[in-house]
C-alpha positions in Angstrom: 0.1 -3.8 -38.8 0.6 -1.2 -36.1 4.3 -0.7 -35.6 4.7 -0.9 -31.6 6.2 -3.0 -28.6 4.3 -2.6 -25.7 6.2 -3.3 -22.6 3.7 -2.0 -19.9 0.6 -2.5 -19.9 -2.2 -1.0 -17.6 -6.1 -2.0 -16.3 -8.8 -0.4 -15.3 -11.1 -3.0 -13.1 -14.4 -2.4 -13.2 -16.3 -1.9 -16.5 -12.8 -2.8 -18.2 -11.2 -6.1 -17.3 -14.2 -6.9 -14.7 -17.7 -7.0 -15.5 -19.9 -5.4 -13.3 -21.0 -7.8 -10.7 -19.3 -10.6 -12.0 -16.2 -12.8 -11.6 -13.1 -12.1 -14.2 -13.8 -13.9 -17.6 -11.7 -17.1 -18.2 -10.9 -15.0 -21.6 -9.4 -11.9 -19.9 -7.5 -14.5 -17.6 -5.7 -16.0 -20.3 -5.1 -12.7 -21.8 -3.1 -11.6 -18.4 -1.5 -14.8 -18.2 -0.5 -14.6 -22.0 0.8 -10.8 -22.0 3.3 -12.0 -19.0 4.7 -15.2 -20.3 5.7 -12.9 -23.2 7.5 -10.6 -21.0 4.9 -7.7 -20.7 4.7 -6.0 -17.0 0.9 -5.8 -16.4 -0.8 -3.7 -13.6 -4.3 -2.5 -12.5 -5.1 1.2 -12.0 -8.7 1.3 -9.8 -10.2 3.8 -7.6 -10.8 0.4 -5.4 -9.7 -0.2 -2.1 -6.4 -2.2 -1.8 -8.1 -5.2 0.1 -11.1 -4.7 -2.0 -8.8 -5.4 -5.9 -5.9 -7.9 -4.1 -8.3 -10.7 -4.3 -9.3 -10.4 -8.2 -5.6 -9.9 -8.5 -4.8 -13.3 -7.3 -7.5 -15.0 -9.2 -5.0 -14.3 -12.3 -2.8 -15.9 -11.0 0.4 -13.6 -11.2 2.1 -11.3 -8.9 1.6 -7.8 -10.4 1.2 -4.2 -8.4 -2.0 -2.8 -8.2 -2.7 0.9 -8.3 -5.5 1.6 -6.0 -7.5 4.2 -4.7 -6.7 6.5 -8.1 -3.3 6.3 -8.2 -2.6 7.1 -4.0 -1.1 3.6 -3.2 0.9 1.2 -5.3 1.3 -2.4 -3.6 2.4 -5.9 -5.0 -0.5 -8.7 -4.7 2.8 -10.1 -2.6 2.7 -7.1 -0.5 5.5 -5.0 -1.7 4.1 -0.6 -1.2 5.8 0.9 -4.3 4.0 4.5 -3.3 1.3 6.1 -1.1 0.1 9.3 -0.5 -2.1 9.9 2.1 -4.8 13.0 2.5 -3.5 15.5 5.5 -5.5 14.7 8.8 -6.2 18.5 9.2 -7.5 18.4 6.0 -9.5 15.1 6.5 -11.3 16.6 9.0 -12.2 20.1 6.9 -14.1 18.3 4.7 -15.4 15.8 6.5 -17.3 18.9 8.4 -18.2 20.0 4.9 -20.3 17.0 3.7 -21.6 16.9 7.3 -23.1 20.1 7.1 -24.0 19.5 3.3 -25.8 16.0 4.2 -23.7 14.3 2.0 -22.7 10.5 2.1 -18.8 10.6 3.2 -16.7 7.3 3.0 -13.1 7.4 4.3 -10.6 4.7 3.9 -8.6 4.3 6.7 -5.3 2.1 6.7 -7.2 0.1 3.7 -10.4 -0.1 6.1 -14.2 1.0 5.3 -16.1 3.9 7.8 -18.9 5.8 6.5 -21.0 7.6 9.4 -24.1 5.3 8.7 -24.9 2.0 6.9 -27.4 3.9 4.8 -28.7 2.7 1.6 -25.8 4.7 -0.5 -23.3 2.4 1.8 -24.9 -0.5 1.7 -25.4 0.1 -2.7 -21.1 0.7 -2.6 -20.9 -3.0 -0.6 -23.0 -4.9 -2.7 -21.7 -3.7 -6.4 -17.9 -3.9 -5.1 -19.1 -7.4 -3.2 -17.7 -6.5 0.2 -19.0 -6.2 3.7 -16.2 -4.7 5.2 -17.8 -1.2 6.4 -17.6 0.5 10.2 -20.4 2.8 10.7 -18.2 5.0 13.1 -20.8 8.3 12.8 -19.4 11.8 11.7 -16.9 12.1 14.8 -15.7 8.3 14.2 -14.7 10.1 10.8 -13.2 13.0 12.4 -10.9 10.6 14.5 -9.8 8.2 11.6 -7.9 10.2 9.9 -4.1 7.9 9.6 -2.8 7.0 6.1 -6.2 7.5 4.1 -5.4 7.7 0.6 -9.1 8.8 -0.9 -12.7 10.3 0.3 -15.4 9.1 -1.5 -18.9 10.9 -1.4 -21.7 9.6 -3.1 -24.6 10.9 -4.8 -28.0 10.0 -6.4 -27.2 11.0 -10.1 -24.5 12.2 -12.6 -26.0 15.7 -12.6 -25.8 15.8 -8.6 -22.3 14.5 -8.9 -21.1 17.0 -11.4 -22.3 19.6 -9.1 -20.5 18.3 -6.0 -17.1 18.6 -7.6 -18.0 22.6 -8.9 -19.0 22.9 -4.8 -15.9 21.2 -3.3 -12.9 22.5 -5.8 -14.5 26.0 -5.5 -14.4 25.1 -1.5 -10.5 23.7 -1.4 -9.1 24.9 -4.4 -5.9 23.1 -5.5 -5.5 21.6 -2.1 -7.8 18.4 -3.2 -8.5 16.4 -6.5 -12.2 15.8 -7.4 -13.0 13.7 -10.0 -16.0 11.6 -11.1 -15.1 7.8 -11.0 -18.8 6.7 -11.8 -22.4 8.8 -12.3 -22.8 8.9 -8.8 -18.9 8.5 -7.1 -16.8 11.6 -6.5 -13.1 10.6 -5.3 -11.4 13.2 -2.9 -7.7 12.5 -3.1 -4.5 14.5 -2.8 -4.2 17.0 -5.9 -0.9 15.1 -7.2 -2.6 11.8 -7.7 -4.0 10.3 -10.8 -3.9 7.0 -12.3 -1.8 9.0 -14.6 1.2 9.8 -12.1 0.9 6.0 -11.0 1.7 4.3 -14.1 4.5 7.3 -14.7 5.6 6.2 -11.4 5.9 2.7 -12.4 7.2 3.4 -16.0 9.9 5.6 -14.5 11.0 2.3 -12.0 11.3 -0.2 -14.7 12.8 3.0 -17.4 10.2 2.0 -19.6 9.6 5.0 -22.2 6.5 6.3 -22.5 5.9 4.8 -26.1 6.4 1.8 -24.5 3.3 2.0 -22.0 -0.4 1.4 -22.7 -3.6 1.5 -20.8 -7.0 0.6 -21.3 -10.5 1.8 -19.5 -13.5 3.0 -19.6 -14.8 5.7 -17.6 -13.7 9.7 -16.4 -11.2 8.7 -13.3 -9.5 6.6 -16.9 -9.2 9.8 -18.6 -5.7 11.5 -17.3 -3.8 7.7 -17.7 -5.6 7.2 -21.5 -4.5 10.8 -22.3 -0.9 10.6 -20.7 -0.1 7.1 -22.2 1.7 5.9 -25.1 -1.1 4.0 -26.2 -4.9 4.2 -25.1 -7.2 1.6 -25.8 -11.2 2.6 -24.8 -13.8 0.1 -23.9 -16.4 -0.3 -26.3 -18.5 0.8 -23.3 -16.8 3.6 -22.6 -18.9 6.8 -22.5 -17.8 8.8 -26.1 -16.1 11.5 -24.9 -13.5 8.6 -23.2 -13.6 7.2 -26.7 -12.6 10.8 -27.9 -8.8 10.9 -26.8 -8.0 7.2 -26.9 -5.8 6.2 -30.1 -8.0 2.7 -30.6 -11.2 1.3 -29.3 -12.1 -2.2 -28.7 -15.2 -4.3 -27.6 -17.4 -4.2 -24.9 -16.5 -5.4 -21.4 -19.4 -8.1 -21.8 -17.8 -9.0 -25.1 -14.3 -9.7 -23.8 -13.2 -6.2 -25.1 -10.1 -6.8 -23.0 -9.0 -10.1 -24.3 -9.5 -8.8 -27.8 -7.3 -5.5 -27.2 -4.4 -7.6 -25.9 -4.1 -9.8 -28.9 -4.7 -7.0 -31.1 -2.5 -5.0 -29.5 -0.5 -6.2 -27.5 0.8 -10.0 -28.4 0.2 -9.3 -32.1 2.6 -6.7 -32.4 5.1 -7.8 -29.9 
């Protein structure tokens, strides 16, 4: 038996406790509902949209925070903000000029609300996985304008190679004034440097004073990887691309095969 007590317990959504284009397994809801009757704080870490992750939230049927957007804003399913941080407007607008003049697809999320400059096919793809219709096409000045309380910048490309490249082109364009990371094979996030899923779930470690032994996370893809490497405890999705695999301390089943519900009970309940 593995000698721990797990009081915090952290998500990723999609490819983790959420199969892609599908609702949240019955199994994976027990396995929430379960962890919290036993007295384990349970959140979600997503690069999602607030209004975009409340409403699989509530299907679990418990009042837990939700880190969205990477780690930029912490709010209750109740409504309670625990943290923001929000992308400088001057900023905003620098590299909003940037992907305009590189052609690139630029989605901004403005006081929890969808603009992109067109509802191209890259827009209308980002809709239909995340099963929203919540988009503004606003054009490249609408962008410009929008610019209160945005959190994240999302561009999106047409494959991992074209990704990888954008995040060499903007981080040898801003420096240390952004953070660009790969969330998918064709998503790169544009947030504030400080932010990570990481610095959420410290955030919300350090509120409760849960030690960091205490805390463990689970995911499966490269926006996972500062959270799975700062934790505790890292569980990987038997999904999970291998170098994910690579720094977490176990690995469980695939997202299909209710990898979730099976790391809880392993891990979690078992043990506690």
């Amino acid at each position: 038996m593995i000698c721990m007590s797990i009081k915090l317990f952290v998500t990723d959504l999609d490819g983790t406790l959420l199969p892609a284009g599908q609702k949240v397994p019955a199994a994976n809801i027990k396995a929430v509902r379960d962890m919290v009757n036993s007295g384990v704080i349970f959140t979600i870490a997503t690069g999602r949209m607030y209004s975009a992750s409340v409403e699989i939230a509530k299907k679990l049927g418990v009042d837990v925070p939700i880190i969205t957007y990477n780690g930029a804003f912490i709010k209750t399913v109740g409504g309670e903000v625990f943290h923001s941080a929000f992308l400088a407007p001057a900023l905003i607008v620098e590299i909003v000029n940037f992907c305009q003049v590189h052609q690139w697809h630029l989605q901004s999320y403005s006081n929890d609300n969808l603009y992109y400059p067109e509802h191209n096919d890259f827009a209308k793809g980002y809709e239909k996985v995340l099963k929203i219709n919540k988009g503004k096409a606003i054009g490249w000045d609408g962008l410009r304008q929008y610019t209160e309380n945005v959190p994240k910048l999302l561009t999106i490309s047409s494959s991992a190679e074209e990704t990888a490249e954008r995040i060499k082109v903007l981080k040898a364009e801003f420096g240390d004034r952004i953070n660009a990371i790969r969330s998918n094979a064709e998503y790169t996030e544009i947030t504030r440097p400080e932010v990570s899923k990481a610095a959420a779930v410290k955030i919300l470690a350090e509120k409760w004073n849960i030690d960091n032994s205490e805390v463990m996370v689970i995911g499966d893809s490269y926006n996972d990887l500062p959270m799975l490497k700062a934790a505790g405890h890292s569980v990987a999705m038997g999904n999970a691309p291998d170098d994910v695999k690579a720094v977490c301390e176990f690995v469980t089943d695939t997202c299909d095969d209710d990898g979730f519900a099976k790391a809880v009970y392993k891990y979690v309940l078992k043990n506690n």
